[in-house]
mmCIF file as Biopython writes it, N, C-alpha, C and O atoms, coordinates in Angstrom:
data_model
#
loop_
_atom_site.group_PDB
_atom_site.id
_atom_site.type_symbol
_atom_site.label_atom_id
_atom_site.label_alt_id
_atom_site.label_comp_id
_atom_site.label_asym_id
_atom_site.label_entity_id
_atom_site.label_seq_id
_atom_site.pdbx_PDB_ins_code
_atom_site.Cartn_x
_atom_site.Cartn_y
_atom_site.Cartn_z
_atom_site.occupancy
_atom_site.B_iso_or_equiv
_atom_site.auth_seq_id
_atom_site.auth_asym_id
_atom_site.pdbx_PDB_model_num
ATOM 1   N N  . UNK A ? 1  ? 94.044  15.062 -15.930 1.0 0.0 1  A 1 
ATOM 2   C CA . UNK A ? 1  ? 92.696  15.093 -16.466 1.0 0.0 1  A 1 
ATOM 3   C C  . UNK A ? 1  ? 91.895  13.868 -16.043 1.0 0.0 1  A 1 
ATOM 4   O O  . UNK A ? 1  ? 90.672  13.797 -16.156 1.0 0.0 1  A 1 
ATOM 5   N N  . UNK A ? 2  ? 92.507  13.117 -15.657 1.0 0.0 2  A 1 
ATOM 6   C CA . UNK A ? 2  ? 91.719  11.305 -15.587 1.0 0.0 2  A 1 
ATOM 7   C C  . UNK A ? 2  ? 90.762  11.923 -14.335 1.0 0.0 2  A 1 
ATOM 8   O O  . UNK A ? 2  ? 89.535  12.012 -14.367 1.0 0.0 2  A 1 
ATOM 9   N N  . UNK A ? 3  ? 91.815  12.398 -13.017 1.0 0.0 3  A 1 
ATOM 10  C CA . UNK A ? 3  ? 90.781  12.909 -11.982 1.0 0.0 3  A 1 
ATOM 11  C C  . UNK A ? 3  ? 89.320  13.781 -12.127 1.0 0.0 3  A 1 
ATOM 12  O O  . UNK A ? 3  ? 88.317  13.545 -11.453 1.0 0.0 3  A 1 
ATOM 13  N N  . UNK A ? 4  ? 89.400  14.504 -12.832 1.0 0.0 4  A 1 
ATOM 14  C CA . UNK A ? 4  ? 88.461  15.431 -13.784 1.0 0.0 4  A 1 
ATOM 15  C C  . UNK A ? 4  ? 87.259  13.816 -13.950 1.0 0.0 4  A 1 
ATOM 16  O O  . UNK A ? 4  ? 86.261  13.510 -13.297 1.0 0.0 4  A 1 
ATOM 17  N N  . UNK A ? 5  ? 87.860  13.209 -14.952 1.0 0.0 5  A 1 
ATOM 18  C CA . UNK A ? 5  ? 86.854  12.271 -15.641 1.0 0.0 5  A 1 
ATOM 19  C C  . UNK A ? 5  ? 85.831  11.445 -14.623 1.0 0.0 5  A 1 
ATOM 20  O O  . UNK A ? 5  ? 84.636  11.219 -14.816 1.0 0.0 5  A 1 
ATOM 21  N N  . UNK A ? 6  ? 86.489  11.135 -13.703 1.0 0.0 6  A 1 
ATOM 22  C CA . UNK A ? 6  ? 86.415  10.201 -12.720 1.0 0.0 6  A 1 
ATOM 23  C C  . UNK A ? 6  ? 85.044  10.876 -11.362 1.0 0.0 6  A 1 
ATOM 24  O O  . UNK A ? 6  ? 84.098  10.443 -10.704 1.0 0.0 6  A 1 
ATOM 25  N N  . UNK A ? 7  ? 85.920  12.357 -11.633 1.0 0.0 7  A 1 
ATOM 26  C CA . UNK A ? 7  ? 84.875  13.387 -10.909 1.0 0.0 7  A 1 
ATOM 27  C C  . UNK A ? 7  ? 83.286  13.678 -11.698 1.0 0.0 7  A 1 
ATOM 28  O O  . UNK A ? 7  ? 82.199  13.739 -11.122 1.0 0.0 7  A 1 
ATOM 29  N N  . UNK A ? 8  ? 83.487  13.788 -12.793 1.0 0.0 8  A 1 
ATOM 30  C CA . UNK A ? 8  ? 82.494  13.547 -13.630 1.0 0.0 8  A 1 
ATOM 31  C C  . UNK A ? 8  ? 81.129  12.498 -13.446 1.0 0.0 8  A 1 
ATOM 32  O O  . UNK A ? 8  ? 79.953  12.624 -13.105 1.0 0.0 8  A 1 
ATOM 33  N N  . UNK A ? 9  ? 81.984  11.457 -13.861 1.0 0.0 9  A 1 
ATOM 34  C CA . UNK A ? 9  ? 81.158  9.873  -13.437 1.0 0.0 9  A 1 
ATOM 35  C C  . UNK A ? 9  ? 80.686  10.037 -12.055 1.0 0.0 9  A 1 
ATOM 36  O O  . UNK A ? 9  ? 79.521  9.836  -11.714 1.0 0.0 9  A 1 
ATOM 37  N N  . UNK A ? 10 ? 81.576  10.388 -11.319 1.0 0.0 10 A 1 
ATOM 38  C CA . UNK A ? 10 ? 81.041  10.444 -9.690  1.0 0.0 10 A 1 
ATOM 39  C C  . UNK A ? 10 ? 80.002  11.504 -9.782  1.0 0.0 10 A 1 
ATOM 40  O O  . UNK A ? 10 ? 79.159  11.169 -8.949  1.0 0.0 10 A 1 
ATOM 41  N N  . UNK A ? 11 ? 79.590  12.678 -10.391 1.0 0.0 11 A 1 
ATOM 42  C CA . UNK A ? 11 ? 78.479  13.469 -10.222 1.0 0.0 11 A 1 
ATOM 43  C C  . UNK A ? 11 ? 77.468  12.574 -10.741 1.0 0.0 11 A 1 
ATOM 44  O O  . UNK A ? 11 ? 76.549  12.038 -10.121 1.0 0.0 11 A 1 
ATOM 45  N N  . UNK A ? 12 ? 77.721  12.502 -11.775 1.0 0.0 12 A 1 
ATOM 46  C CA . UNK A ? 12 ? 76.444  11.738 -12.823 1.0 0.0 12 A 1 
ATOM 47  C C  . UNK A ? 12 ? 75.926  10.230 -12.132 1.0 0.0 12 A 1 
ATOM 48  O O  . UNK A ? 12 ? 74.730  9.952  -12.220 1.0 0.0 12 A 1 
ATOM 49  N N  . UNK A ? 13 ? 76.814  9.330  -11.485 1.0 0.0 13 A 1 
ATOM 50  C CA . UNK A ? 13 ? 76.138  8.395  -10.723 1.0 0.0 13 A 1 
ATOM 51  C C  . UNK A ? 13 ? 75.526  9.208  -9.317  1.0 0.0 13 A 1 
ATOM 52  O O  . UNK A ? 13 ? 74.379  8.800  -9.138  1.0 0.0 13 A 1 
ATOM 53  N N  . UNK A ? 14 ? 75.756  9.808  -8.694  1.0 0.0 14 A 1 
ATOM 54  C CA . UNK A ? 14 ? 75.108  10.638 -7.370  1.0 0.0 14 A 1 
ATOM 55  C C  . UNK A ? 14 ? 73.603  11.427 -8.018  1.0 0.0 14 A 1 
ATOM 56  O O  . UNK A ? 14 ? 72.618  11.483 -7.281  1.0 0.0 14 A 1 
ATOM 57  N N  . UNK A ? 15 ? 73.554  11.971 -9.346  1.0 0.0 15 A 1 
ATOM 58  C CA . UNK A ? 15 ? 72.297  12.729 -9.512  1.0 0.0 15 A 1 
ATOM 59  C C  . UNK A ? 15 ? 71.570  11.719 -9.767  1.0 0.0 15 A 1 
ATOM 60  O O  . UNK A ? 15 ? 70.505  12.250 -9.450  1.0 0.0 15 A 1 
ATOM 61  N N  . UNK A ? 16 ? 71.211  10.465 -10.152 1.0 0.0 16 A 1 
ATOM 62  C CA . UNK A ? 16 ? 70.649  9.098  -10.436 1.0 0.0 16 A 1 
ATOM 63  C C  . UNK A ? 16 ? 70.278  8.328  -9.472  1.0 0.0 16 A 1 
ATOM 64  O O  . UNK A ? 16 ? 69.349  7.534  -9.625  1.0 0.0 16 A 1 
ATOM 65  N N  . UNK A ? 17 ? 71.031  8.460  -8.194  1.0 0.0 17 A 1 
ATOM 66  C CA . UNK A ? 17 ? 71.119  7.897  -7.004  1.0 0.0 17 A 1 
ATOM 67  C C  . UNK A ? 17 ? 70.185  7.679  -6.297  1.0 0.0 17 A 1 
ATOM 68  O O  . UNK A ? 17 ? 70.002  8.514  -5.411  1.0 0.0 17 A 1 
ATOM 69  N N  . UNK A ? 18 ? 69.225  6.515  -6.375  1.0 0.0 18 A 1 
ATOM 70  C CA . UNK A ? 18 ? 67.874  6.773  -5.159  1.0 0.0 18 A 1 
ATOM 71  C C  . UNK A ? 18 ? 68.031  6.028  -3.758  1.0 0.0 18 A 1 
ATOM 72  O O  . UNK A ? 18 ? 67.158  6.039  -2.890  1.0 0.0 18 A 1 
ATOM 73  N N  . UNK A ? 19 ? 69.342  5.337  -3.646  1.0 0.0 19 A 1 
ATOM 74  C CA . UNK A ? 19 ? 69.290  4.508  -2.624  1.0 0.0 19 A 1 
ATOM 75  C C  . UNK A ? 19 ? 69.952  5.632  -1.059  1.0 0.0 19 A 1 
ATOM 76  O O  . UNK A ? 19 ? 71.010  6.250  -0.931  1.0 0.0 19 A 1 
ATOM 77  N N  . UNK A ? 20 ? 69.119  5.522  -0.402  1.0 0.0 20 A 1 
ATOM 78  C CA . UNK A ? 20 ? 69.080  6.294  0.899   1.0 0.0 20 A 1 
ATOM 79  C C  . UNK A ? 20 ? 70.436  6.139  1.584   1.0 0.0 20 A 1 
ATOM 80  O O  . UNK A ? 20 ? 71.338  6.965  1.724   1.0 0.0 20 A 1 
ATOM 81  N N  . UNK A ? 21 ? 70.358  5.040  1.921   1.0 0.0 21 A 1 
ATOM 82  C CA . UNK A ? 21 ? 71.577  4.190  3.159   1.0 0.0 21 A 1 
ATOM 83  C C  . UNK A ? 21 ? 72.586  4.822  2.015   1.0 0.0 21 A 1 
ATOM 84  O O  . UNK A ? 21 ? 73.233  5.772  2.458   1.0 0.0 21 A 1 
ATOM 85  N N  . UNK A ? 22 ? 72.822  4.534  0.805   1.0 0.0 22 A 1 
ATOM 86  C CA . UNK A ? 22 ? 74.621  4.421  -0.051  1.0 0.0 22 A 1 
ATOM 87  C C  . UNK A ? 22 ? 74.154  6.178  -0.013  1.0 0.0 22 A 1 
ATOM 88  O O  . UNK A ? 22 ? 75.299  6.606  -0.162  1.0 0.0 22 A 1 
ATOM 89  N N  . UNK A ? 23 ? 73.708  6.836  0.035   1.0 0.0 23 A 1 
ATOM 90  C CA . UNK A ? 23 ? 73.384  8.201  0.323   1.0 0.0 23 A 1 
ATOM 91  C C  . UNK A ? 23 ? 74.062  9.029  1.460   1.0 0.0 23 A 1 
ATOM 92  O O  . UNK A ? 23 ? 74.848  9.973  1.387   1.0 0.0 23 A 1 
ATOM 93  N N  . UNK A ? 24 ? 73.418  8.269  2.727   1.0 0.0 24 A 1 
ATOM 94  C CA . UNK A ? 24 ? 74.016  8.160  3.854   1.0 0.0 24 A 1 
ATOM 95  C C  . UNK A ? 24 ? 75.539  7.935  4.207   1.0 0.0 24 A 1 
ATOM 96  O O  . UNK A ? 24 ? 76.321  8.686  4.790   1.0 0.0 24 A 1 
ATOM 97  N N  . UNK A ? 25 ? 75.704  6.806  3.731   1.0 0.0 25 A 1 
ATOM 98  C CA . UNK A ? 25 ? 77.298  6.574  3.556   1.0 0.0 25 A 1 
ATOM 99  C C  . UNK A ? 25 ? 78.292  7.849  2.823   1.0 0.0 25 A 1 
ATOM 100 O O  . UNK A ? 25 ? 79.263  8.322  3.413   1.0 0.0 25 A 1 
ATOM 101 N N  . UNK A ? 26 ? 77.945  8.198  1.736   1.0 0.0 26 A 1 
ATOM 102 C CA . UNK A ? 26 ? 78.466  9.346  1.175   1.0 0.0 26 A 1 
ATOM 103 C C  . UNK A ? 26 ? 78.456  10.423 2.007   1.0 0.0 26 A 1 
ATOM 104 O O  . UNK A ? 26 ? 79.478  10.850 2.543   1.0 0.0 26 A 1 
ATOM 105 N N  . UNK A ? 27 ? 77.043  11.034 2.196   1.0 0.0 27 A 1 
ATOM 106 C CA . UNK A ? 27 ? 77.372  12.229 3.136   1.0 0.0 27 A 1 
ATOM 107 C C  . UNK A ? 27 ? 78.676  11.603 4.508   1.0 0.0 27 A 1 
ATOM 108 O O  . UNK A ? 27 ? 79.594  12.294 4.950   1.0 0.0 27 A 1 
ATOM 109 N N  . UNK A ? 28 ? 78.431  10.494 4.818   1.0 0.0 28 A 1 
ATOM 110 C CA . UNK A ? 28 ? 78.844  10.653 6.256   1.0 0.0 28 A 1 
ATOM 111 C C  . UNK A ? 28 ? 80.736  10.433 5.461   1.0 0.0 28 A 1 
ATOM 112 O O  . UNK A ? 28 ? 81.631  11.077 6.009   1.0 0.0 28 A 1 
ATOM 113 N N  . UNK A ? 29 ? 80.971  9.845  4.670   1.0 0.0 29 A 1 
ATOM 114 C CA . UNK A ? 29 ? 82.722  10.515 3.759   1.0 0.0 29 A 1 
ATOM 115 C C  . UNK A ? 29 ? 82.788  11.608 3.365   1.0 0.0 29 A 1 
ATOM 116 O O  . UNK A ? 29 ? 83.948  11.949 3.134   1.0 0.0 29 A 1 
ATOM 117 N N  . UNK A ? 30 ? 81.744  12.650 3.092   1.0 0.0 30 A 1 
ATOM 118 C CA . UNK A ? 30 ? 82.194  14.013 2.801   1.0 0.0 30 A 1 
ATOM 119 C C  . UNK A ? 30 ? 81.881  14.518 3.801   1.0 0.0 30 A 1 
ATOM 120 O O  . UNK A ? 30 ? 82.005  15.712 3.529   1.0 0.0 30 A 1 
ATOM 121 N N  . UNK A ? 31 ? 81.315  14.410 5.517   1.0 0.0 31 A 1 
ATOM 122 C CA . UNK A ? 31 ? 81.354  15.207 7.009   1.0 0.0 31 A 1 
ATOM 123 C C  . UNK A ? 31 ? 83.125  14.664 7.470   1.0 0.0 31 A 1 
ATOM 124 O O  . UNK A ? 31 ? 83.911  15.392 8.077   1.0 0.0 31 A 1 
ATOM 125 N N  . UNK A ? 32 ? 83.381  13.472 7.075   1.0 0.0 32 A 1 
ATOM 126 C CA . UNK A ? 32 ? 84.792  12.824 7.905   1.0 0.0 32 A 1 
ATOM 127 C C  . UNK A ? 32 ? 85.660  13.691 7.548   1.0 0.0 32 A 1 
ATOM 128 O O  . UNK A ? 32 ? 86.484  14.094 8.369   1.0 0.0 32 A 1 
ATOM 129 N N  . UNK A ? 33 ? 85.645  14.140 6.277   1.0 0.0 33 A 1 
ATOM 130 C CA . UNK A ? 33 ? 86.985  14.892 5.514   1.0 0.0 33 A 1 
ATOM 131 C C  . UNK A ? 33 ? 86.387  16.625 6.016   1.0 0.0 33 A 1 
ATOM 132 O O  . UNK A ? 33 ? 86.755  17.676 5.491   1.0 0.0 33 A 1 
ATOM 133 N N  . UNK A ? 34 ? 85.684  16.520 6.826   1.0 0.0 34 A 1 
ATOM 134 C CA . UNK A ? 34 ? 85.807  18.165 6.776   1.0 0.0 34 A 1 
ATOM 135 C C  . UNK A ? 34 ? 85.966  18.036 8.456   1.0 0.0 34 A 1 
ATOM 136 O O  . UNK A ? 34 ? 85.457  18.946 9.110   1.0 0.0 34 A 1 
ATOM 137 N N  . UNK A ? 35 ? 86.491  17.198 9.014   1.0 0.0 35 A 1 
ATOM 138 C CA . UNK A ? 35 ? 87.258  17.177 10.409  1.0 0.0 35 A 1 
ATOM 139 C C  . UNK A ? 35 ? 88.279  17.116 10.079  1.0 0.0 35 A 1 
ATOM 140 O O  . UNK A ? 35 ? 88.872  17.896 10.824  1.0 0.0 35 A 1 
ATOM 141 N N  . UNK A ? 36 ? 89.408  16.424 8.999   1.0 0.0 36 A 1 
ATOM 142 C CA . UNK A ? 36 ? 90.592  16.662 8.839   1.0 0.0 36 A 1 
ATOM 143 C C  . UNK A ? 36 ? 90.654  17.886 8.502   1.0 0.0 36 A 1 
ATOM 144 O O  . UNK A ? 36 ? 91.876  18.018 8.561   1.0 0.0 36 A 1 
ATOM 145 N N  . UNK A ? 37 ? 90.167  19.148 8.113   1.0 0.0 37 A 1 
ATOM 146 C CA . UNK A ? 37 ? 90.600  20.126 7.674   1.0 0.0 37 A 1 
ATOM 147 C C  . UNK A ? 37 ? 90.709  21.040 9.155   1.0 0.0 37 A 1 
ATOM 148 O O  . UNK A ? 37 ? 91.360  22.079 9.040   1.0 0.0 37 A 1 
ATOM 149 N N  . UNK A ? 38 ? 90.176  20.773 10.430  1.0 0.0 38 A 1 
ATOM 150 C CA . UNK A ? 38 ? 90.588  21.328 11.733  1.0 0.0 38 A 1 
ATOM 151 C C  . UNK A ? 38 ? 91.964  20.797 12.128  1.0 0.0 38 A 1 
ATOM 152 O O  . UNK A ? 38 ? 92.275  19.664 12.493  1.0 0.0 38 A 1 
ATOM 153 N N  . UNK A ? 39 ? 92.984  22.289 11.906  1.0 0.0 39 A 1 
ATOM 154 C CA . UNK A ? 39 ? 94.208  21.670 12.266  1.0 0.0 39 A 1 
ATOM 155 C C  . UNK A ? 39 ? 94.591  22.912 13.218  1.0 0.0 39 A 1 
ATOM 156 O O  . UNK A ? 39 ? 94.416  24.129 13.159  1.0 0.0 39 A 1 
ATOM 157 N N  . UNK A ? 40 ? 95.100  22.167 13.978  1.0 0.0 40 A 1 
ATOM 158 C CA . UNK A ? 40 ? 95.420  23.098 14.997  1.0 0.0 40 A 1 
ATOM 159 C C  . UNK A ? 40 ? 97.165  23.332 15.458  1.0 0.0 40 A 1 
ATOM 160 O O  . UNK A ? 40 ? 97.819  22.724 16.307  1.0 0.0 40 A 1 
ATOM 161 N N  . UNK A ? 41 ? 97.525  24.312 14.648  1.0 0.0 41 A 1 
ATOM 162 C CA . UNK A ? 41 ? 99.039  24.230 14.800  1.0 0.0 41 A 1 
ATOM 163 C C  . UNK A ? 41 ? 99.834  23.875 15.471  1.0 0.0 41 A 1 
ATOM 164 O O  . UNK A ? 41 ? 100.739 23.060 15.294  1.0 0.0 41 A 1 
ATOM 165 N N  . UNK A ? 42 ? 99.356  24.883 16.882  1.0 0.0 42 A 1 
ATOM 166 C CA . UNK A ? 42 ? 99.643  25.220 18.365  1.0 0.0 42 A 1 
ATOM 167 C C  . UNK A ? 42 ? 100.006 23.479 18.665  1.0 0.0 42 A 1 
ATOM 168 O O  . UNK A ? 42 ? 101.094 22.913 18.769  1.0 0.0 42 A 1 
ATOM 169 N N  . UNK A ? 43 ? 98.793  23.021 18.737  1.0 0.0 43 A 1 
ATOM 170 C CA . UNK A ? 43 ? 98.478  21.397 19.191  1.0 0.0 43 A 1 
ATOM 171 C C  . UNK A ? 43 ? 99.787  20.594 18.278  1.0 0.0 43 A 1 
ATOM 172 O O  . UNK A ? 43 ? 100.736 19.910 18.660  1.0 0.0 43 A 1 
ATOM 173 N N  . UNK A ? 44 ? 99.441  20.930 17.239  1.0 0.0 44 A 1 
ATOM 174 C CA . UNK A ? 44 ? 100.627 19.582 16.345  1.0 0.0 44 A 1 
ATOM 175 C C  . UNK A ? 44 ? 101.708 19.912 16.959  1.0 0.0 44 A 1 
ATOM 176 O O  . UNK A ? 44 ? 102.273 18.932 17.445  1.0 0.0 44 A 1 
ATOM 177 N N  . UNK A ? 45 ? 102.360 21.153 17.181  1.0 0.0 45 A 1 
ATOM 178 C CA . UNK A ? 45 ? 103.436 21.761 17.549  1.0 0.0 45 A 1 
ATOM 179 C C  . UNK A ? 45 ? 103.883 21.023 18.843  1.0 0.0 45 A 1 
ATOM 180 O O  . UNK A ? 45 ? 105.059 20.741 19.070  1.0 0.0 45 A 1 
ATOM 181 N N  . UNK A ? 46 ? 103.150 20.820 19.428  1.0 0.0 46 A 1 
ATOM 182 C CA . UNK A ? 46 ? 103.495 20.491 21.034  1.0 0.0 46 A 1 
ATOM 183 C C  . UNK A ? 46 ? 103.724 18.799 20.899  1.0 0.0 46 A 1 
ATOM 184 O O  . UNK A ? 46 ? 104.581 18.268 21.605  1.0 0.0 46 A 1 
ATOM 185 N N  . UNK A ? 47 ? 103.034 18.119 20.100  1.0 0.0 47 A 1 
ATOM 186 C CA . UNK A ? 47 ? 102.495 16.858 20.089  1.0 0.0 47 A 1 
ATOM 187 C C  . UNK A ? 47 ? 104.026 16.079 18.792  1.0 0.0 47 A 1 
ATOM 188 O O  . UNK A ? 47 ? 104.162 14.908 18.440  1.0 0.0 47 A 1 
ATOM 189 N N  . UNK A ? 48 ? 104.703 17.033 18.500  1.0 0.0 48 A 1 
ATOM 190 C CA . UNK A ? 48 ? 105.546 16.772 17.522  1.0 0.0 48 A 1 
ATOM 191 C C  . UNK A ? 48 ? 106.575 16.146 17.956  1.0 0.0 48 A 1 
ATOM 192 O O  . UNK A ? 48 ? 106.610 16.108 19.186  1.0 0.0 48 A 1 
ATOM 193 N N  . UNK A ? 49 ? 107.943 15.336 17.119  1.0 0.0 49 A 1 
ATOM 194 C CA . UNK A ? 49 ? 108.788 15.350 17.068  1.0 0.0 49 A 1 
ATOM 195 C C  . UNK A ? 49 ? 109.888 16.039 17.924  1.0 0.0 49 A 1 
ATOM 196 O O  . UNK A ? 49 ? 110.025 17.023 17.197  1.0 0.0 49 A 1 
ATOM 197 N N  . UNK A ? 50 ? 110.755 16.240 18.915  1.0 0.0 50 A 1 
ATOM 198 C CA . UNK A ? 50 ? 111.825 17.238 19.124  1.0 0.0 50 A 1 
ATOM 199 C C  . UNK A ? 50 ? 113.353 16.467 17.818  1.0 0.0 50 A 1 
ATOM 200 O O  . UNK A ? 50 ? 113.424 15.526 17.029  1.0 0.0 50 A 1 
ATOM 201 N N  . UNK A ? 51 ? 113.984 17.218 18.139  1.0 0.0 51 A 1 
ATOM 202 C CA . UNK A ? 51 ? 115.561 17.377 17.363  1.0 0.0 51 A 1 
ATOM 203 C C  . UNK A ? 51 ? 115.876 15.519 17.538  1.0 0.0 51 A 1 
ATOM 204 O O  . UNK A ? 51 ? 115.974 14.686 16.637  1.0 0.0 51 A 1 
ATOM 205 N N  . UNK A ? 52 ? 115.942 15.390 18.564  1.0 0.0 52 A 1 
ATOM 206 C CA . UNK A ? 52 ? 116.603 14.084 18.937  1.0 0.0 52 A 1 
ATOM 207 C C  . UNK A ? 52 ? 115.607 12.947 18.605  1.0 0.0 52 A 1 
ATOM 208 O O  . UNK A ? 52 ? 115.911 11.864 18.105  1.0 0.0 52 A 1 
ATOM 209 N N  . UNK A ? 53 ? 114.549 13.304 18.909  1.0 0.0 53 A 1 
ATOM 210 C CA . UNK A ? 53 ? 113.516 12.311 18.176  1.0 0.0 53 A 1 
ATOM 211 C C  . UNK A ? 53 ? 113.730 12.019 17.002  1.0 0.0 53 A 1 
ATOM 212 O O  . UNK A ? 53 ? 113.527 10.831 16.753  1.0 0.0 53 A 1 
ATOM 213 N N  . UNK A ? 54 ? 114.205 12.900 15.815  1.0 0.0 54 A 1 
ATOM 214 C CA . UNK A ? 54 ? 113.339 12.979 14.683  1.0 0.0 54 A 1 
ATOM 215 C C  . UNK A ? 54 ? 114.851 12.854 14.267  1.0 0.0 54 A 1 
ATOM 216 O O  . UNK A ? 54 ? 114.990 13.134 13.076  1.0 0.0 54 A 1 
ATOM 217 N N  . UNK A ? 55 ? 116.106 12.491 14.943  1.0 0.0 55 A 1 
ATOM 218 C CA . UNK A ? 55 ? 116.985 11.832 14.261  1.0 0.0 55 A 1 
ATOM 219 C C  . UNK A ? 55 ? 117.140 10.599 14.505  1.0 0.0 55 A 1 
ATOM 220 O O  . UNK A ? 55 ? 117.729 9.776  13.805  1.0 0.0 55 A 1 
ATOM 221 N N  . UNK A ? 56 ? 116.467 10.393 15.785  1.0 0.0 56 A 1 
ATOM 222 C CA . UNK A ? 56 ? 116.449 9.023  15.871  1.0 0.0 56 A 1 
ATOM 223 C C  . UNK A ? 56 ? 115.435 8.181  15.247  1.0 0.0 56 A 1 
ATOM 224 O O  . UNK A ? 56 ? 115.462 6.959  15.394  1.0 0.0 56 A 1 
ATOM 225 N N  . UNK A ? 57 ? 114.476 8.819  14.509  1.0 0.0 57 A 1 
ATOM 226 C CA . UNK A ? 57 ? 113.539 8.252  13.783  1.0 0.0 57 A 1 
ATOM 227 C C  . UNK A ? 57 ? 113.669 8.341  12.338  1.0 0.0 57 A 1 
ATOM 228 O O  . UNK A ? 57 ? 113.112 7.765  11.403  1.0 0.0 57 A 1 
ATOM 229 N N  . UNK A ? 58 ? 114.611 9.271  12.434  1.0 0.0 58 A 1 
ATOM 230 C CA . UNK A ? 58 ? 115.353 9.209  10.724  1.0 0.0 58 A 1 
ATOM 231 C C  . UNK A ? 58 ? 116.338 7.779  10.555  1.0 0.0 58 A 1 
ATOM 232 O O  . UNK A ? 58 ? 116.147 6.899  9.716   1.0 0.0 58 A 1 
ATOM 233 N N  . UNK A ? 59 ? 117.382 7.804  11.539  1.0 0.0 59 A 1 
ATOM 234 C CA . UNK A ? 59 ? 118.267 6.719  11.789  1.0 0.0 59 A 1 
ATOM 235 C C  . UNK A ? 59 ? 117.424 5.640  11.461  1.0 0.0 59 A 1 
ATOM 236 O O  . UNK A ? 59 ? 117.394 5.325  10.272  1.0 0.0 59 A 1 
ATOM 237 N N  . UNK A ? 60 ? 116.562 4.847  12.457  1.0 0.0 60 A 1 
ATOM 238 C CA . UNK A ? 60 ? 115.604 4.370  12.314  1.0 0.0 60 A 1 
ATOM 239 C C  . UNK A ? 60 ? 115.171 3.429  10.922  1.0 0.0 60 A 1 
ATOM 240 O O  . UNK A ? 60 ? 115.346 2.245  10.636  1.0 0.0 60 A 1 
ATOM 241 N N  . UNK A ? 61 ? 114.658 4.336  10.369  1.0 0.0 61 A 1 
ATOM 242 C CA . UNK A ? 61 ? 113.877 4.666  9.009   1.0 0.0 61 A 1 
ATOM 243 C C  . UNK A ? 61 ? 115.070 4.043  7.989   1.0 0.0 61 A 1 
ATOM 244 O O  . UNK A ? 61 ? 114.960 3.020  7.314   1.0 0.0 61 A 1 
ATOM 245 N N  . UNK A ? 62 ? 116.046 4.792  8.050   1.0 0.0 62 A 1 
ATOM 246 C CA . UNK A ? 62 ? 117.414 4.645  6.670   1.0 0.0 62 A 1 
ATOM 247 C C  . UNK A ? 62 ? 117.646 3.566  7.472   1.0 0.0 62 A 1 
ATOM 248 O O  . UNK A ? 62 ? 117.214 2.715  6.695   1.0 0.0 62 A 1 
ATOM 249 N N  . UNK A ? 63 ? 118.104 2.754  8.726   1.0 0.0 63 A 1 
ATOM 250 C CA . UNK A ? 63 ? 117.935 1.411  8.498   1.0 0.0 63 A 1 
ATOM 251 C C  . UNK A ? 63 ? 117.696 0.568  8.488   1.0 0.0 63 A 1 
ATOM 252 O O  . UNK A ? 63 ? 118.356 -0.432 8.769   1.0 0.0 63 A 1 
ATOM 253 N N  . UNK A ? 64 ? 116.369 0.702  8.065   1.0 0.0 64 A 1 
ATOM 254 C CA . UNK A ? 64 ? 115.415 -0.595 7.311   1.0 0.0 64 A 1 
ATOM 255 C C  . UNK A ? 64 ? 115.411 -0.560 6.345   1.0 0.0 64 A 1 
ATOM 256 O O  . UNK A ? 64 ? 114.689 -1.480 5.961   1.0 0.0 64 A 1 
ATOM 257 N N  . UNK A ? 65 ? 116.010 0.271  5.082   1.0 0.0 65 A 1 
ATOM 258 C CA . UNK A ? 65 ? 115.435 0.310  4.249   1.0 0.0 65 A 1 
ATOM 259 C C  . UNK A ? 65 ? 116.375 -0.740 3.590   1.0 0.0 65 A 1 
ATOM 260 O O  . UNK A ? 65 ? 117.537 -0.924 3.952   1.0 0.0 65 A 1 
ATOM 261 N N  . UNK A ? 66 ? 115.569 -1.607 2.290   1.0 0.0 66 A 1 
ATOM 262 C CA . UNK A ? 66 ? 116.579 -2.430 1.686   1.0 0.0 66 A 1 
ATOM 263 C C  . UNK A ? 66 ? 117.566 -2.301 0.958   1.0 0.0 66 A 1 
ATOM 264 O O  . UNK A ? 66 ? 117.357 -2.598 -0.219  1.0 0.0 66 A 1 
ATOM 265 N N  . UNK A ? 67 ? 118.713 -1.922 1.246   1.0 0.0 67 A 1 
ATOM 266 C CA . UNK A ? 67 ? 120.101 -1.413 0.303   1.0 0.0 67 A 1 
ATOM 267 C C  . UNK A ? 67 ? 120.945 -2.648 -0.325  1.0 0.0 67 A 1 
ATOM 268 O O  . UNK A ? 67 ? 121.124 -3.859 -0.205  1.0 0.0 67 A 1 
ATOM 269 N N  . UNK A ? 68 ? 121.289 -1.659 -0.982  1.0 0.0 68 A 1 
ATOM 270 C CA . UNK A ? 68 ? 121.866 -3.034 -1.741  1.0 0.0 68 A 1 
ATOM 271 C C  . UNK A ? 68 ? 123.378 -2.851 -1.594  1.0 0.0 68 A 1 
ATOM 272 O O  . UNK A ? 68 ? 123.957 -1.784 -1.797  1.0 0.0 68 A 1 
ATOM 273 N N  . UNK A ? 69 ? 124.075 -4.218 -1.150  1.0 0.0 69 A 1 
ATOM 274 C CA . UNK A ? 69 ? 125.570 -3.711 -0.718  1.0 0.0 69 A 1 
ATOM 275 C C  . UNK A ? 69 ? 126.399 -4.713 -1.930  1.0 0.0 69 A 1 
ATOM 276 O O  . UNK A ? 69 ? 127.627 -4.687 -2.018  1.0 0.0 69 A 1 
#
């Protein structure tokens, strides 16, 4: 629910809003996020990980992590 609240405040400061430029800025964060939503499978698919990569980047990964011996 907090997100809800938060969404709230964010309408109610935007209908109040006379400053142009912090206007500007907003639209141009709600155009950025509607380029992440072009995803192109095909593309990630090719651009991905293979088998051997992605154990060697698992390997990798598990050891850095800080364990405790």
């Amino acid at each position: 629910m907090e997100i809800d609240t938060k969404k709230f405040e964010l309408l109610d400061w935007l209908k109040n809003l006379e400053d142009r430029e912090v206007l500007q800025q907003v639209k141009a964060i709600k155009d950025s996020e509607g380029r992440k939503k072009d995803f192109d499978f095909d593309e990630e698919w090719e651009n991905g990980l293979n088998g051997e990569e992605f154990k060697a980047e698992m390997r990798k990964r598990i050891k850095s992590y800080p364990w405790k011996k």
